[in-house]
N, C-alpha and C positions, 0 to 999 in steps of 0.2 A: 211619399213619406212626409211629406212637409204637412198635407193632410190630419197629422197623426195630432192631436191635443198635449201640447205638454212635454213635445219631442224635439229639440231646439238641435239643429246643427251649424259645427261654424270649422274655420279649419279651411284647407284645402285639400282637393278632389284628389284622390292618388296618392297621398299618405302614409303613413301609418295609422291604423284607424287606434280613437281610442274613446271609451264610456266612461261616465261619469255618474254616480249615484251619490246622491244629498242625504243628508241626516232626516230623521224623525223632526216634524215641527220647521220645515225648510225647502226650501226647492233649488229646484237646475241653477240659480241664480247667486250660490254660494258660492258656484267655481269662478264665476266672471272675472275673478282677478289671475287665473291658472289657464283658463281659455286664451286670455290675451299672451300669457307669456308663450303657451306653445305651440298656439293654430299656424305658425308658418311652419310648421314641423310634423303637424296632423291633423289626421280628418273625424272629426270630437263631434258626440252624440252625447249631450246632456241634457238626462231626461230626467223630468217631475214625477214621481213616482206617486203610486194611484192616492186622490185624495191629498195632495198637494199643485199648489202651482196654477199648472193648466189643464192638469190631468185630469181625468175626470175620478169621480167619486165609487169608493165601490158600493157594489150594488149585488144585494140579496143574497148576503152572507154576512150569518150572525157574529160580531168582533169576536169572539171564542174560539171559532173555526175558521178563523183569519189566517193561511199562510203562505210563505213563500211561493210557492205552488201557485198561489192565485195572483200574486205580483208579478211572477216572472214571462207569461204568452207575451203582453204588450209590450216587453222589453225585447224580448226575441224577435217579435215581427218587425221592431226597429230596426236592428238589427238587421235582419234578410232584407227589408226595404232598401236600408244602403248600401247594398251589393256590395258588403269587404270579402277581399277574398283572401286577407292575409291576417295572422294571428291578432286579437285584440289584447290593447292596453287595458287595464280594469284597473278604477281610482274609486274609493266608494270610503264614505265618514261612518263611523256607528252604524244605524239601521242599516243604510246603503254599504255600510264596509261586508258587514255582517252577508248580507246579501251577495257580495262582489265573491266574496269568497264560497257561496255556496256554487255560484259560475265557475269559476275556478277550479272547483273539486268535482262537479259535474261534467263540466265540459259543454255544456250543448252547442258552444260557437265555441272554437278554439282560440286556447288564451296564452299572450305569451308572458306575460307580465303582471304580477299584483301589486299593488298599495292602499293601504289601508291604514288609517288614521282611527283607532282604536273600535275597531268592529266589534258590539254589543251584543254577541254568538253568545248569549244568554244561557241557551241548552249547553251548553260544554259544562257550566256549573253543577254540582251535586247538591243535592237538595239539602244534605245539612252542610252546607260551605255558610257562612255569613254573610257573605256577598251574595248569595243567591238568595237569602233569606231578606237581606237588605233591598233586591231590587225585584224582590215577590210584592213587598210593602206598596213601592213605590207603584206597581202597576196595578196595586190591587184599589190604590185609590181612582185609579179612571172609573171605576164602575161608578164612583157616587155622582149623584143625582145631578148636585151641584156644581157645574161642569166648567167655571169656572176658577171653583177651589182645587177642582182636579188639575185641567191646567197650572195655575200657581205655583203646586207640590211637583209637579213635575218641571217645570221648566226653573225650578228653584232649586232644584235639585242637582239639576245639570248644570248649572251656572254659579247663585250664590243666593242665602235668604235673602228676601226683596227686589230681588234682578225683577222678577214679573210685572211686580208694582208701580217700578219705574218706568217701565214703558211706556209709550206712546197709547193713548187709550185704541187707536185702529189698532194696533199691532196686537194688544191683549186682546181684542174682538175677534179680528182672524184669527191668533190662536185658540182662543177657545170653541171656535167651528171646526177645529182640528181637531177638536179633543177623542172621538170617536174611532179615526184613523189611526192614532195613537195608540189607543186603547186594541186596535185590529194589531198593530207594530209589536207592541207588545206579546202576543200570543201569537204570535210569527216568530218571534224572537226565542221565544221559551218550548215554544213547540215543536221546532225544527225538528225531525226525526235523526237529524245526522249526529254521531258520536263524536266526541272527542279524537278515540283512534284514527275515525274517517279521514280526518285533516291529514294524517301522514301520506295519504295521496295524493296530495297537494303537489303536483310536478312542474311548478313553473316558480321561479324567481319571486321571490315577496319581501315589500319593506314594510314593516308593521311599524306606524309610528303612535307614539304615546304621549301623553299630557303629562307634565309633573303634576300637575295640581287638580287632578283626578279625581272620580271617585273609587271606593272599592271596588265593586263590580265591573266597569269596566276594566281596572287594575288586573282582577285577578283572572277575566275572559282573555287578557294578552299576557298573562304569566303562562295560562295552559297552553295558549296557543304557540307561544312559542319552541313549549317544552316538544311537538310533534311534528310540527311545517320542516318540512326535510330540509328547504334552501330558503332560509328566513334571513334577514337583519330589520336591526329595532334601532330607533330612534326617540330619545327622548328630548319632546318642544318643551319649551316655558311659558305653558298654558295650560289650559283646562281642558274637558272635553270637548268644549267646542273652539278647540283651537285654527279647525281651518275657516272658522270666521271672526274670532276675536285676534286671530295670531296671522294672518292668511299669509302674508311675507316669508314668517319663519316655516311656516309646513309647506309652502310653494316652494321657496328653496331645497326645503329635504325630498321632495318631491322630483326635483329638475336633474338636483344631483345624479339622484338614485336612476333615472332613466337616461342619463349622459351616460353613467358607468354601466350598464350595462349595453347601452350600444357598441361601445369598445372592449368590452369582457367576452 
């Protein structure tokens, strides 16, 4: 398992197991400050999702026909590699939330627990919603040429105008080697075949937490979400969408919380 590119485990052996999935534009190494509070308490699989981190790149499949579908084999075989034989924790940001929750609704490894720090389940939007209209735009710029303007718009978008600019010139270089991946996230995101109704078969505990200082889109993908998750609680940080890495203290705590109370619930 250690084998695996991209596939980090820490924790200890005999746990509770529990995964972790990174945002769009980020990897396994978001949670490090979440790893440390609860590896004496669990056996955590924080993996780089394809085309970030360590992982490896996809391969022969055009960004359009990018989905889910094709991210999720190498998380499963992580999965069976670690031999849990007892329900999994699932913690997962936007992309990764998005994602966490398609596990969750599927099942293929049984789940006892959700959290999700505003998963960008994209498709739940209706095509004349504004928010949907709004982050059509957004990803319709990955297509241009200039794949660094693409980058820009997007991670300016999630953040604040100029956030990109200020960066460290390595950090906007990696990103913008990203920008394709992205661009694959994207139409992962919007494609998902699953409905909004689907989520009411959501059978396991979920704390959906939120940024006040959001966008719409993701705003209005956790207004739906919450109107059909049968055993939901929501929480609102004092942050933005990327608040479990500009906030990491305040959504680790709601985080910690939420999995103490339900050990005693």
């Amino acid at each position: 398992m250690m084998a695996m590119p991209g596939v980090h485990r820490f924790g200890t052996a005999g746990k509770a197991p529990m995964l972790l999935l990174h945002s769009s534009q980020s990897n396994s190494g978001q949670w490090r400050a979440l790893i440390q509070q609860l590896q004496a308490d669990y056996d955590i699989l924080a993996i780089d999702l394809l085309g970030y981190g360590k992982a490896p790149a996809v391969q022969d499949i055009e960004p359009e026909a990018f989905r889910f579908a094709d991210e999720l084999p190498r998380i499963l075989e992580a999965i069976k590699a670690a031999g849990w034989q007892q329900p999994i924790t699932l913690i997962g940001h936007s992309y990764g939330g998005a994602l966490a929750l398609k596990l969750a609704l599927e099942q293929p490894v049984a789940v006892r627990q959700l959290v999700v720090y505003e998963p960008v389940a994209f498709h739940v939007l209706t095509a004349n919603e504004p928010a949907r209209q709004e982050i059509e735009t957004i990803a319709a710029q990955m297509y241009q040429t200039d794949q660094t303007a693409a980058t820009r718009g997007f991670v300016d978008y999630w953040n604040k105008p100029g956030f990109f600019d200020a960066l460290p010139e390595r950090m906007r270089q990696g990103m913008t080697l990203q920008a394709k991946k992205v661009t694959m996230d994207f139409a992962a995101l919007m494609g998902e075949p699953h409905k909004l109704a689907d989520y009411r078969h959501v059978q396991v505990p979920v704390l959906l937490l939120q940024g006040q200082y959001t966008q719409e889109s993701a705003r209005c993908v956790a207004h739906h979400l919450l109107q059909v998750l049968p055993d939901v609680q929501t929480q609102t940080i004092q942050a933005g969408h990327m608040g479990p890495i500009t906030h990491a203290n305040d959504v680790n705590q709601a985080i910690v919380e939420f999995l103490e109370h339900q050990l005693v619930s």
